[in-house]
C-alpha positions as CSV (number, residue, x, y, z in Angstrom):
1,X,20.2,17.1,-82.9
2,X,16.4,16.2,-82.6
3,X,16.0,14.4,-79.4
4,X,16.5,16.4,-76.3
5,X,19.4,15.0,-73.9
6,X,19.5,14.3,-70.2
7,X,23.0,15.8,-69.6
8,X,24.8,15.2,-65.8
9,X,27.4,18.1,-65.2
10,X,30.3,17.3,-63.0
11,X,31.9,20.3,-62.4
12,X,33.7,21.8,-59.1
13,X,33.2,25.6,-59.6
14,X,29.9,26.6,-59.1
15,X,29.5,29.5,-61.3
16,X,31.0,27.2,-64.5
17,X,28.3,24.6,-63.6
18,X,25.6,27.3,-63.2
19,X,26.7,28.5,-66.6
20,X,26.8,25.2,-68.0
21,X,22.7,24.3,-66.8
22,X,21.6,27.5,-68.3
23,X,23.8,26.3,-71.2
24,X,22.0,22.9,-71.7
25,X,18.5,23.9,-71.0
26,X,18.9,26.7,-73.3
27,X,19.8,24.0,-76.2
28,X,16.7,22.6,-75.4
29,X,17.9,19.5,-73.2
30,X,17.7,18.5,-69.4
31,X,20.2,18.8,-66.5
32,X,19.8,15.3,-65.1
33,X,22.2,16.5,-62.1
34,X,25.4,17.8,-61.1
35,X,28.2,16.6,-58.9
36,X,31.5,18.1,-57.7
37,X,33.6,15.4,-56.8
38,X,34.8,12.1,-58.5
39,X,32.9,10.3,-55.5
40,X,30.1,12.2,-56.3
41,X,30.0,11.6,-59.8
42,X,30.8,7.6,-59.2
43,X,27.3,7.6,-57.0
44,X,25.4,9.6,-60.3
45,X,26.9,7.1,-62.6
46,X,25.8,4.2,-60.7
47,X,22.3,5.6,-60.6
48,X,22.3,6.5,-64.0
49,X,19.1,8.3,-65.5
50,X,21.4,10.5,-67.9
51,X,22.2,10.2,-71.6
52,X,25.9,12.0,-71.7
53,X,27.8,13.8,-69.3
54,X,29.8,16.8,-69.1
55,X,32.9,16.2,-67.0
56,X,35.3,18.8,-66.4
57,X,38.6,17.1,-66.4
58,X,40.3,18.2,-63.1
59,X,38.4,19.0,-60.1
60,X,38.7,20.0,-56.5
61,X,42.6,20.0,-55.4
62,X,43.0,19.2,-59.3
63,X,41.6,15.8,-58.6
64,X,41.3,13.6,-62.4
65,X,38.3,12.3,-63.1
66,X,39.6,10.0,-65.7
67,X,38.0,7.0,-62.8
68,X,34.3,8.3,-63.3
69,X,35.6,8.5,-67.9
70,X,36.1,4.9,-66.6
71,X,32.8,4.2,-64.8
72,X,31.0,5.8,-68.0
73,X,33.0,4.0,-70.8
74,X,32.3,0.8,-68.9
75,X,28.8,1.5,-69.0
76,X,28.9,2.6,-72.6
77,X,27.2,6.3,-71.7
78,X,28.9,9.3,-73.7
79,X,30.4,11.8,-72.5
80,X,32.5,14.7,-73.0
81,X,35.7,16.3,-71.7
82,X,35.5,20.0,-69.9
83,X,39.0,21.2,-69.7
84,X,40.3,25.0,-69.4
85,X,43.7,23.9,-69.5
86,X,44.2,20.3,-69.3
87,X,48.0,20.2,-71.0
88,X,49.0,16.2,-70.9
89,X,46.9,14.1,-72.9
90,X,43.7,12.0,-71.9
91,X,44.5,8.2,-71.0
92,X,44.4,6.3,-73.9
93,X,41.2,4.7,-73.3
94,X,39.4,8.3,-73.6
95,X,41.6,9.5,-76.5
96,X,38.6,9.8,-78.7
97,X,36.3,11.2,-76.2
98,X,34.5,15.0,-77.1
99,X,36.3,17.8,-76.1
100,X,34.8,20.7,-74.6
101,X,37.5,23.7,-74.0
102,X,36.8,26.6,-71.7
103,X,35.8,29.2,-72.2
104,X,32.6,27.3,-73.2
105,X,30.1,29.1,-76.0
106,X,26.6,27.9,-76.7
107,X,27.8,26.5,-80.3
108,X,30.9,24.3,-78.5
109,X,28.6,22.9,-76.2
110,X,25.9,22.0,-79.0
111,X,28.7,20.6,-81.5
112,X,30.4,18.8,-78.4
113,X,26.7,17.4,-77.1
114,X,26.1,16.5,-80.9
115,X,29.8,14.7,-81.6
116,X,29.5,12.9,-78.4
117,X,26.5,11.1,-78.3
118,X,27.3,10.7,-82.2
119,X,30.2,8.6,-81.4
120,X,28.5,6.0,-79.4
């Protein structure tokens, strides 16, 4: 991948989102942002300035965040899905989406980053 990325992070434990900032600069692309929250993540979308998100799958109180993989099919924006043990499947509508698993490496985030914004 050529173009450097503006990548939002949504991400509820700290030190994973952390990680995940060093991860993307490191590759050479921008952290656009981070939220914690599906509400939080709603407000990003709708402000946009991103090219592809990472979004972890569950967050706080194992809250889904399959409404923001709503807000950001509807808007056309890739993303990719962060999940360190996500068992049932995705909705159908984000069947195809990316998948990142935890533990995350430097190599699954590029080839997730890469296969994500490729399928758009």
């Amino acid at each position: 991948m050529a173009a450097s990325l503006s990548v939002l992070i949504v991400e509820d434990e700290p030190l994973i989102a952390m990680m995940l900032e060093d991860f993307v600069d490191a590759l050479g692309h921008t952290v656009a942002g981070t939220a914690d929250t599906v509400a939080g993540a709603l407000e990003k979308v709708s402000e946009g300035g991103f090219d592809v998100v990472i979004l972890d799958v569950h967050l706080r109180g194992g809250e889904p965040s399959w409404p923001v993989a709503d807000a950001l099919s509807d808007r056309r924006v890739p993303f990719l899905l962060a999940t360190g043990g996500h068992v049932a499947p995705p909705p159908v509508r984000h069947a195809a989406a990316a998948v990142l698993p935890k533990p995350f490496t430097m190599d699954s985030i590029k080839t997730a980053l890469e296969a994500s914004v490729a399928a758009v």
